[in-house]
C-alpha positions in Angstrom: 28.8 32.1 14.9 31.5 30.9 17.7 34.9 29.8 17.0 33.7 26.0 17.8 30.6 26.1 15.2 33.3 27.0 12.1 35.6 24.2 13.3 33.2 21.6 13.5 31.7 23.0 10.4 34.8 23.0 8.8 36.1 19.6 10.0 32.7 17.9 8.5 32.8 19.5 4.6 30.5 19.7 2.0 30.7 16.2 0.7 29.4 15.0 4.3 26.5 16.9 3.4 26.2 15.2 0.3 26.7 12.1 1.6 23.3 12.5 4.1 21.4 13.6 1.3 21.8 10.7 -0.8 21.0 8.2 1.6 18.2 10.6 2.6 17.5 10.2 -1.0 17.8 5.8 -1.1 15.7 5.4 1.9 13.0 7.9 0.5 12.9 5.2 -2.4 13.3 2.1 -0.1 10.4 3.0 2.1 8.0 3.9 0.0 8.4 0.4 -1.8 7.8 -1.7 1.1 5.0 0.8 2.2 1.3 -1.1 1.3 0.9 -0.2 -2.2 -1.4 3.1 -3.0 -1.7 5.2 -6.8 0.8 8.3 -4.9 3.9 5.7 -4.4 3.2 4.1 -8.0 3.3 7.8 -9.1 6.4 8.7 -7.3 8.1 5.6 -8.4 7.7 5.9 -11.6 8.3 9.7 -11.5 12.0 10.3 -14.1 12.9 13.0 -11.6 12.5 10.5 -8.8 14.6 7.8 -10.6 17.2 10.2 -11.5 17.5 11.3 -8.1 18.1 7.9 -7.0 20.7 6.7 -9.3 23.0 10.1 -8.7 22.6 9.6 -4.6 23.6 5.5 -4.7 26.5 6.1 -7.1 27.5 8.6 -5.0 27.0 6.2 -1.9 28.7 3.2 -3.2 29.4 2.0 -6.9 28.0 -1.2 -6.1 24.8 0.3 -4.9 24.6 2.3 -8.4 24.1 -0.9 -10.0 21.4 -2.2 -8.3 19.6 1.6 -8.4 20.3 1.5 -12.0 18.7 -2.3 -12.1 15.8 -0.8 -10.0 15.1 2.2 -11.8 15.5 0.5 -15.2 12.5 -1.6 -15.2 8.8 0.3 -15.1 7.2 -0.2 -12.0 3.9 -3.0 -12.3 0.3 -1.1 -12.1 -0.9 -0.5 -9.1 -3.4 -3.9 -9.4 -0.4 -6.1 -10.2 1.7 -4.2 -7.5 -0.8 -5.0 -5.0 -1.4 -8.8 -5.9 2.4 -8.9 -5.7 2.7 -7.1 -2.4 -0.4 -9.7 -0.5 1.8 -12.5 -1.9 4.8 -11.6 -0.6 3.7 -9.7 2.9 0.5 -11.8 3.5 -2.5 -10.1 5.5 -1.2 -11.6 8.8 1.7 -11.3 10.7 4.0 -13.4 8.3 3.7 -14.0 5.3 6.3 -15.2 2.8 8.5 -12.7 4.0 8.6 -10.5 7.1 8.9 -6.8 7.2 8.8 -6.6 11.2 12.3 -6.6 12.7 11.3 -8.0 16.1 9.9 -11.4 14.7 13.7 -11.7 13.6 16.1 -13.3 16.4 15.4 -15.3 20.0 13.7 -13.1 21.9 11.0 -14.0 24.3 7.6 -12.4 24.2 8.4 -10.1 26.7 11.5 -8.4 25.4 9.4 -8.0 22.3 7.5 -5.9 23.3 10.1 -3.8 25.2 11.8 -3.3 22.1 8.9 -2.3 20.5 8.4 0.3 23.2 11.7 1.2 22.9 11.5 1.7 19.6 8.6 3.9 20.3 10.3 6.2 22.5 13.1 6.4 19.8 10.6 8.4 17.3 9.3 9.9 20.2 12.6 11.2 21.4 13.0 13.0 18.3 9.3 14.8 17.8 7.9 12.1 15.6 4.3 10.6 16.2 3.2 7.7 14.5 0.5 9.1 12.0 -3.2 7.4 12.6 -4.1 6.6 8.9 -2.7 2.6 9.1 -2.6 0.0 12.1 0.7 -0.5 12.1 3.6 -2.0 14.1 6.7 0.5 14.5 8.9 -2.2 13.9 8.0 -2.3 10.1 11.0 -1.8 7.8 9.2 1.1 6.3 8.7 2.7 9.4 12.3 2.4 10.2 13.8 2.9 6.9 11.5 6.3 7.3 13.0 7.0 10.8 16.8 7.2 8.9 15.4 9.4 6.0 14.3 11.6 9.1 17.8 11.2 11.0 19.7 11.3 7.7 17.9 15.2 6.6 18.4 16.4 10.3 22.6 14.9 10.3 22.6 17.2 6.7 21.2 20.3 8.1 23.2 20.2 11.4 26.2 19.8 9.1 25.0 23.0 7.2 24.2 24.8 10.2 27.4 23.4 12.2 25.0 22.5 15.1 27.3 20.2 16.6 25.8 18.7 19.8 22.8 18.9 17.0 25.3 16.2 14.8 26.5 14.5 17.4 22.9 13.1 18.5 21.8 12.9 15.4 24.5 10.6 14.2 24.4 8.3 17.7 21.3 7.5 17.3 21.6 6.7 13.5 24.7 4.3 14.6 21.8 2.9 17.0 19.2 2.4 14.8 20.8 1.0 12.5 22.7 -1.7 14.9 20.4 -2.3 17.3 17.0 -2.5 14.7 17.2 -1.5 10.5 20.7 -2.7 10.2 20.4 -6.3 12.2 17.1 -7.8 10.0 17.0 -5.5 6.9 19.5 -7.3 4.7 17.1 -10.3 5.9 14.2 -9.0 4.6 16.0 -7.8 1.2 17.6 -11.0 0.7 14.2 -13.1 1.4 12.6 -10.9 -1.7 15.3 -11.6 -4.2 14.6 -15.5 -3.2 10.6 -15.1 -3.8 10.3 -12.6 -6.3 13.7 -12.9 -8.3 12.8 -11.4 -11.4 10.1 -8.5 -10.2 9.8 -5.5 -8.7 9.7 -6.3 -5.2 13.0 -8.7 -5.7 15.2 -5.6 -7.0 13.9 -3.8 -4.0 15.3 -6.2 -1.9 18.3 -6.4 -3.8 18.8 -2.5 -3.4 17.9 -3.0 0.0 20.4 -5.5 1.1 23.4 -3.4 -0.7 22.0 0.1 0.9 22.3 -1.4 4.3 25.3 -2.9 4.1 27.1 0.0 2.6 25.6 2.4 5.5 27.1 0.0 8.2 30.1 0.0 6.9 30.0 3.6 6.5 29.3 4.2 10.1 31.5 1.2 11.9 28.5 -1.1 12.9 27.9 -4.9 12.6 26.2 -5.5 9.3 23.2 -7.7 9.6 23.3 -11.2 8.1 21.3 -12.4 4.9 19.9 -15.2 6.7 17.9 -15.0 10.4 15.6 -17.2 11.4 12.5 -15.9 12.8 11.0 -16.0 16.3 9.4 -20.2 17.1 6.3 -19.4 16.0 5.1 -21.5 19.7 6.4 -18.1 21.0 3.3 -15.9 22.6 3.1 -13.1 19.5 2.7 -9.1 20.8 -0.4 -7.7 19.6 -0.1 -6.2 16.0 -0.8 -2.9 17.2 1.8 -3.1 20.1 3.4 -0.1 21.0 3.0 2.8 23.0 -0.3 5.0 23.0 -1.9 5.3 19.7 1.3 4.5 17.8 0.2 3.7 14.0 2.2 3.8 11.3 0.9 5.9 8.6 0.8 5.3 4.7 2.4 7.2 1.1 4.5 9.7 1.6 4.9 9.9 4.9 4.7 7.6 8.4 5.0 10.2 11.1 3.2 13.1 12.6 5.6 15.8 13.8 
């Protein structure tokens, strides 16, 4: 190991490491609730370990966030029939429904620099070794699929800090800073705040509300702009991008996992 590994492994300590692996740890949580519903996310949800897991990584995140993990975790999570029926009610079948998980619907762009976000966004998993997985049409601008996308970054920042890989860390925590001010961090807190309104008092409203707190304690945390509460989406006059935009056979997988390495 060179002189410049120990330093910058050194300079970065263990709670760094600790600090990755709890939100590694929130986002696991977050994106397996917005995720369509299946028996395996019920399962993992309602798992003890699982909860436990979760409430040790936000309180050691934020206190604030503890709170709403402990809020989360607290109440048993619906069967998977009256998850589902929840779920359709909220999401819809089409494009929008009473709240939107797709980040590019959020904001003034045209058409056109939708879908070169979306492409961009493509090449961003790409850039890192991730593939879409084939089991779900799905567009990569899905909260999930982002909120995935950081769990990714998030594991890979903890084991370059272990390692003391650091052009490994250094690209690793650029791009989370990007994702998370250019895409997740600009309409997630939307999203979250928008459940809390429909579904105050059920599962999918404490997901938004640990949502909305996880994001804006993470752009804090890194020095980015934290997304609003409140964004209007696109005029829906506006020529919509195919669902399945992307690039190539992009398609967001389902359960435990979205991407194909």
């Amino acid at each position: 190991m060179t002189t410049k590994t120990k330093s910058a492994k050194a300079v970065a300590g263990p709670k760094a490491i600790d600090i990755a692996l709890a939100r590694a740890v929130v986002c696991r949580t977050l994106r397996m609730g917005f995720h369509t519903p299946n028996e395996e996310i019920v399962r993992s949800l309602s798992s003890p370990e699982s909860m436990q897991a979760l409430r040790g990584a936000a309180l050691l995140l934020d206190r604030g966030l503890a709170a709403a993990a402990s809020l989360f975790s607290r109440e048993k999570v619906p069967p998977l029939t009256d998850l589902e029926q929840d779920y359709n009610r909220l999401f819809g079948h089409t494009l929008r429904g009473k709240v939107c998980p797709y980040g590019t619907e959020y904001g003034k762009a045209h058409s056109f620099q939708q879908a070169h976000i979306l492409s961009d966004l493509a090449g961003f998993y790409l850039a890192f070794g991730l593939r879409p997985a084939a089991a779900v049409n799905e567009r990569v601008d899905h909260i999930a699929y982002q909120l995935e996308f950081l769990e990714f970054l998030s594991r890979k920042e903890a084991f370059a800090l272990e390692q003391g890989e650091q052009e490994m860390l250094e690209v690793t925590r650029h791009a989370l800073k990007k994702l998370l001010r250019e895409h997740l961090g600009r309409f997630g807190r939307a999203v979250g705040s928008r459940l809390q309104q429909e579904d105050r008092d059920g599962f999918y409203g404490r997901l938004g509300s640990l949502c909305s707190l996880f994001l804006r304690t993470e752009c804090e945390r890194q020095g980015v702009p934290v997304g609003s509460e409140v964004l209007e989406l696109l005029s829906s006059e506006e020529e919509r991008v195919p669902m399945a935009c992307g690039t190539g056979d992009e398609e967001l997988g389902t359960g435990e996992t979205s991407f194909d390495v």
